[in-house]
C-alpha positions as CSV (number, residue, x, y, z in Angstrom):
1,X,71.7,-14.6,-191.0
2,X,75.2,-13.1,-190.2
3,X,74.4,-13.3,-186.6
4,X,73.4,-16.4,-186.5
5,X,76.5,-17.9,-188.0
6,X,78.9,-15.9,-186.6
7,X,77.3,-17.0,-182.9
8,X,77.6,-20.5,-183.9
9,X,80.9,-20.5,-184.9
10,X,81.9,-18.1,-181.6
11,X,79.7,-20.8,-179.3
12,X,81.9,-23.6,-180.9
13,X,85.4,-22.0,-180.3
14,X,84.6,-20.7,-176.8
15,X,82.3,-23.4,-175.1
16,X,84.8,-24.5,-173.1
17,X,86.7,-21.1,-172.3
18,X,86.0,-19.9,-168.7
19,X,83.4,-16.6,-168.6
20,X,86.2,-14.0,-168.3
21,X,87.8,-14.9,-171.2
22,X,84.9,-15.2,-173.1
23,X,84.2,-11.2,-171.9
24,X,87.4,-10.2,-172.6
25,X,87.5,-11.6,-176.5
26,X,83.7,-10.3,-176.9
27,X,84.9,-7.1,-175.0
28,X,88.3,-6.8,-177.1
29,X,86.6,-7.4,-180.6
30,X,83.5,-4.7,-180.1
31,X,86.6,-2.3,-179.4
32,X,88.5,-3.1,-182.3
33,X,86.1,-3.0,-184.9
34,X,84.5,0.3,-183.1
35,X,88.0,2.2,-184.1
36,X,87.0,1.6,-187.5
37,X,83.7,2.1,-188.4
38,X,81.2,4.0,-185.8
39,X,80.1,3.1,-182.5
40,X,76.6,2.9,-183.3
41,X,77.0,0.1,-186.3
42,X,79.3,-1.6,-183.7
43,X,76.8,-2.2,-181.2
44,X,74.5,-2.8,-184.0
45,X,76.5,-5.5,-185.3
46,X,77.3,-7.4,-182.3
47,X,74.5,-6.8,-179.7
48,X,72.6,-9.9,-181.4
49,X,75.7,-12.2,-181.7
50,X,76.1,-11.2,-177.7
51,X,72.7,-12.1,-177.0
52,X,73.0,-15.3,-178.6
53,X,76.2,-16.3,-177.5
54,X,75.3,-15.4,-174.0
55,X,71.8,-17.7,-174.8
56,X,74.2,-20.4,-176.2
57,X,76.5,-20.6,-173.1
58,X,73.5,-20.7,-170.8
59,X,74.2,-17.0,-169.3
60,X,72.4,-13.9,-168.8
61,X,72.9,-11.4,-171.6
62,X,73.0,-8.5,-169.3
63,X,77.2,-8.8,-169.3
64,X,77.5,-9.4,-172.5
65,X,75.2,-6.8,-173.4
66,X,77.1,-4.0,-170.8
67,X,80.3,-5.1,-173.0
68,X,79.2,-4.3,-175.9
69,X,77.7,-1.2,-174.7
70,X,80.8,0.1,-172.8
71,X,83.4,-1.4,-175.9
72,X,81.3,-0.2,-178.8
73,X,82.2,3.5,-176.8
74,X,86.3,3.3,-176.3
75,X,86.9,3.9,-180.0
76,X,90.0,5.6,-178.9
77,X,93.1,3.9,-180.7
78,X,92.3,5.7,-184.2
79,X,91.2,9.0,-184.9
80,X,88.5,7.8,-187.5
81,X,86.1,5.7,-184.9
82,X,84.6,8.6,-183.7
83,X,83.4,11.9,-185.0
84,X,84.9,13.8,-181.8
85,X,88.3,11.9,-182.5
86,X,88.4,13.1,-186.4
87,X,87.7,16.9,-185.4
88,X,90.9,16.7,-183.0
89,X,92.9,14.7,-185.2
90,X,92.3,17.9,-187.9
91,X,92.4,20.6,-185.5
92,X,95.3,19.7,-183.1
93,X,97.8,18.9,-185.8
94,X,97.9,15.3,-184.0
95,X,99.2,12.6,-185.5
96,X,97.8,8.8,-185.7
97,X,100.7,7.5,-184.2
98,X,99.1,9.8,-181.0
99,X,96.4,7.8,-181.2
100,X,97.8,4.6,-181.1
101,X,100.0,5.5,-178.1
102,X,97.5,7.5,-176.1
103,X,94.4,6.5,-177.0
104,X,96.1,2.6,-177.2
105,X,97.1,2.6,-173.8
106,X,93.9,3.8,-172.6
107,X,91.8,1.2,-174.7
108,X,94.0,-1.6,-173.4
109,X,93.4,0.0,-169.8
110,X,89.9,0.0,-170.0
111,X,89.6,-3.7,-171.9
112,X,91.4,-5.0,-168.6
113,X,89.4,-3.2,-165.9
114,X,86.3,-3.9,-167.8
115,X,87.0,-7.7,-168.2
116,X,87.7,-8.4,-164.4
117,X,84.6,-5.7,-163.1
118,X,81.9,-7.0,-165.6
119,X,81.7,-10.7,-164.3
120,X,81.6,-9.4,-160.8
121,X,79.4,-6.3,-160.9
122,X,76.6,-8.1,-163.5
123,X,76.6,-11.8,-162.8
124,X,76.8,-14.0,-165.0
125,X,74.0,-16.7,-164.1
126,X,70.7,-15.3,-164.3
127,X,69.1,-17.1,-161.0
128,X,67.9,-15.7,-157.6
């Protein structure tokens, strides 16, 4: 399955990055990819590789899975990630160059708040 090698390959390249980064680049992709197609097929596509590079790395999936949940939803550097975004784009004469400055800065806001608040509000280990 797709999954199953792209989690391989991920637990290869980041098995010896500390946690935060490893949030951050699971965190920072889900956005990316969610400013291109739909946010629903995002979180479709990478809650499993989450779960099992969380599984991998020997942490709970709960972070991991709040990522992809909160990144799958800040589609907001282009206007086609979102069906909301494409009505304003049309009807507000914006342009995408808005996007990318607005919505840009406030992705790139969102990706840093999340990455330091995630680790600390859903811990990582899953123990008592």
């Amino acid at each position: 399955n797709a999954d199953t090698y792209l989690s391989e390959r991920l637990l290869s390249i980041m098995k010896d990055m500390p946690p935060s980064a490893i949030i951050s680049l699971l965190f920072l992709s889900t956005m990316l990819l969610s400013s291109v197609i739909s946010n629903n097929a995002t979180a479709i596509i990478f809650t499993p590789i989450a779960i099992s590079l969380a599984a991998g790395l020997g942490y709970s999936p709960v972070p991991f899975l709040v990522v992809i949940m909160l990144a799958a939803n800040f589609s907001f550097f282009t206007p086609v990630g979102y069906q909301t975004n494409t009505i304003v784009y049309g009807m507000g004469l914006y342009r995408f160059k808005d996007f990318l400055l607005v919505g840009g800065t406030l992705s790139i806001t969102l990706w840093l708040i999340a990455t330091f608040l995630t680790p600390i509000m859903f811990p990582l280990t899953s123990g008592s």
